[in-house]
GUDO-738458 format. One record per residue (C-alpha): x, y, z; residue in one letter. Coordinates in steps of 0.25 Angstrom, whole numbers, padded with zeros to 4 digits, always signed. Layout:
REM GUDO-738458
XYZa;...
REM end
This chain:
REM GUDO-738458
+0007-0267-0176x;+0016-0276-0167x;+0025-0262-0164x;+0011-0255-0162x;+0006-0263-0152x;+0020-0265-0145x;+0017-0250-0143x;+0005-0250-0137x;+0009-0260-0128x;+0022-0251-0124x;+0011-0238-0121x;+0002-0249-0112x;+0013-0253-0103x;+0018-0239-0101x;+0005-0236-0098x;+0004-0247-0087x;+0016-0247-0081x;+0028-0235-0083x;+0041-0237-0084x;+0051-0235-0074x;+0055-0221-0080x;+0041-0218-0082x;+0036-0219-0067x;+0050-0211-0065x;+0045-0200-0073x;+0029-0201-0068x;+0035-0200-0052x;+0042-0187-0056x;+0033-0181-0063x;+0021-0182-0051x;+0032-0179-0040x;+0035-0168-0047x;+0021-0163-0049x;+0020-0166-0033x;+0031-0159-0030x;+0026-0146-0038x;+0012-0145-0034x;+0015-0142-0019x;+0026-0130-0024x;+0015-0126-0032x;+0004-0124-0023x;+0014-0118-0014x;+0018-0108-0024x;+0003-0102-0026x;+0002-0101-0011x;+0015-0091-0010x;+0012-0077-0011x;+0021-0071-0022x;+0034-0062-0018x;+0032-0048-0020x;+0043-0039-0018x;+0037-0025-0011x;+0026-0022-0003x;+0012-0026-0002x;-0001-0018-0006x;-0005-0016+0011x;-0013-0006+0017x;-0005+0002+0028x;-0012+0011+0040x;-0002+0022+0042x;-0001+0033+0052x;+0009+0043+0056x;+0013+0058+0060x;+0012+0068+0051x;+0019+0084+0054x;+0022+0095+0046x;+0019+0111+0042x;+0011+0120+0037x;+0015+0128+0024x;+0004+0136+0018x;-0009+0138+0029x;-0012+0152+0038x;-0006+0143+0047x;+0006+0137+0046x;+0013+0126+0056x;+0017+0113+0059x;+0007+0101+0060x;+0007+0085+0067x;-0002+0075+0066x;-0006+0061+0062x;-0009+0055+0049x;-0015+0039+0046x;-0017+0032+0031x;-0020+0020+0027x;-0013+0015+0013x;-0012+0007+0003x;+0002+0003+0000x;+0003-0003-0015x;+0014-0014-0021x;+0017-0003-0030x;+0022+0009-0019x;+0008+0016-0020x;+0000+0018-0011x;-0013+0025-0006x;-0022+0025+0006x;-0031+0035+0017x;-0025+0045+0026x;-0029+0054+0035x;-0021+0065+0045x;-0022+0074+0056x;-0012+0085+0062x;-0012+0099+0069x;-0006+0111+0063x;+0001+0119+0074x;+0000+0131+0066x;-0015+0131+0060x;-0018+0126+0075x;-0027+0115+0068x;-0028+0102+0065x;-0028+0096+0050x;-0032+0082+0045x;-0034+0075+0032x;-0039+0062+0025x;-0037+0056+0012x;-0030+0049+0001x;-0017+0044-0001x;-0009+0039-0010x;+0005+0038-0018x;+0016+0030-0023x;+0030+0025-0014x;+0034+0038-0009x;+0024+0049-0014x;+0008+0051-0011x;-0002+0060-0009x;-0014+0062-0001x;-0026+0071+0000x;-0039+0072+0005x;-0046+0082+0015x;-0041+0089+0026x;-0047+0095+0038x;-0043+0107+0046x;-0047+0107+0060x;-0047+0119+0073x;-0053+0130+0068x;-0067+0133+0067x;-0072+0123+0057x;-0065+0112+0051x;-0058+0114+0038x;-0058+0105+0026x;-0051+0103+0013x;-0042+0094+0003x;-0029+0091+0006x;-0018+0084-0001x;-0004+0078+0002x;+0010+0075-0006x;+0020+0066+0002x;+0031+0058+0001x;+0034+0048+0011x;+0046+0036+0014x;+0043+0026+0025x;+0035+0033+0035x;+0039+0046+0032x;+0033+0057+0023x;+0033+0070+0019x;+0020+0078+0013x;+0015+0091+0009x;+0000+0093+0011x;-0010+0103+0005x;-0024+0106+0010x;-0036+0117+0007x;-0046+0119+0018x;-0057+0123+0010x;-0065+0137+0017x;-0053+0137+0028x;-0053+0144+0041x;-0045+0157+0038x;-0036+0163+0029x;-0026+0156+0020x;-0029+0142+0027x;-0036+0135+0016x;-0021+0130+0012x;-0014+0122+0017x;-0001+0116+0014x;+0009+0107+0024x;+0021+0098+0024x;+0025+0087+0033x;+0029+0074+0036x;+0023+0061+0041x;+0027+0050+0047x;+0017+0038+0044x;+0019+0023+0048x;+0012+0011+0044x;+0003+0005+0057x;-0005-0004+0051x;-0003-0014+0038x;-0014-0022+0028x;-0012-0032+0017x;+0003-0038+0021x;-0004-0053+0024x;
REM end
């Protein structure tokens, strides 16, 4: 009993008063816990590192020029073309466009609206397309394949005017290239 109670007095003056080691041990532990917390709370304020590019939205315009295969009237076109697209982490992308040009050889002036979309260095678009100059405004579905690096692309376009003005113009097929460049940028904060 006499060892037992020498215990308990041992466990009440440890609690009362630490020993030298113990008070050692106690100050390193809440220093470290100090010195932790702030790297903590910095950490969850860092944005992570992400290699790659962002998911922004890009307003894009450009020149656009080519020819004419398979049409009545066959020639060389130049005119303008605007998107705005969604560029994914992944290297997909999709968006709005819409162009305008003259074709010197139909003497009349195209344009088109639509969809895009695609993946790193291929897409498609389509939408409708408008014929304009002659005696009514034609109208019709058009659809686009290109492949582009940097600011450069080259595509091959096919629309049908539906009830076109004259003979064997309803079909249209073109080539050309297109020089697009970035003006405007969203989501890079």
């Amino acid at each position: 009993m006499v060892a037992a109670a020498r215990g308990s007095v041992f466990v009440v003056t440890l609690l009362r008063r630490p020993s030298t080691h113990a008070r050692l041990g106690m100050t390193a532990a809440l220093l470290g816990a100090l010195f932790l917390l702030p790297r903590t709370a910095r950490a969850a304020e860092e944005q992570p590192f992400a290699i790659g590019p962002k998911s922004v939205w890009y307003l894009l315009g450009g020149v656009t020029t080519g020819g004419t295969l398979l049409a009545k009237d066959r020639g060389g076109y130049v005119g303008g073309e605007a998107s705005l697209v969604r560029l994914g982490r992944a290297g997909r992308f999709f968006g709005f466009y819409g162009d305008g040009y003259y074709d010197f050889g139909a003497k009349r002036t195209y344009t088109t609206a639509g969809f895009e979309l695609g993946y790193k260095l291929i897409g498609i678009d389509g939408g409708a397309a408008a014929r304009l100059g002659g005696d009514r405004p034609e109208w019709g579905p058009t659809g686009r394949l290109f492949i582009g690096v940097g600011i450069l692309s080259a595509y091959g376009r096919y629309a049908y005017f539906i009830d076109a003005l004259g003979a064997n113009n309803a079909h249209v097929v073109q080539v050309g290239a297109l020089v697009k460049v970035p003006m405007k940028v969203w989501g890079l904060e």
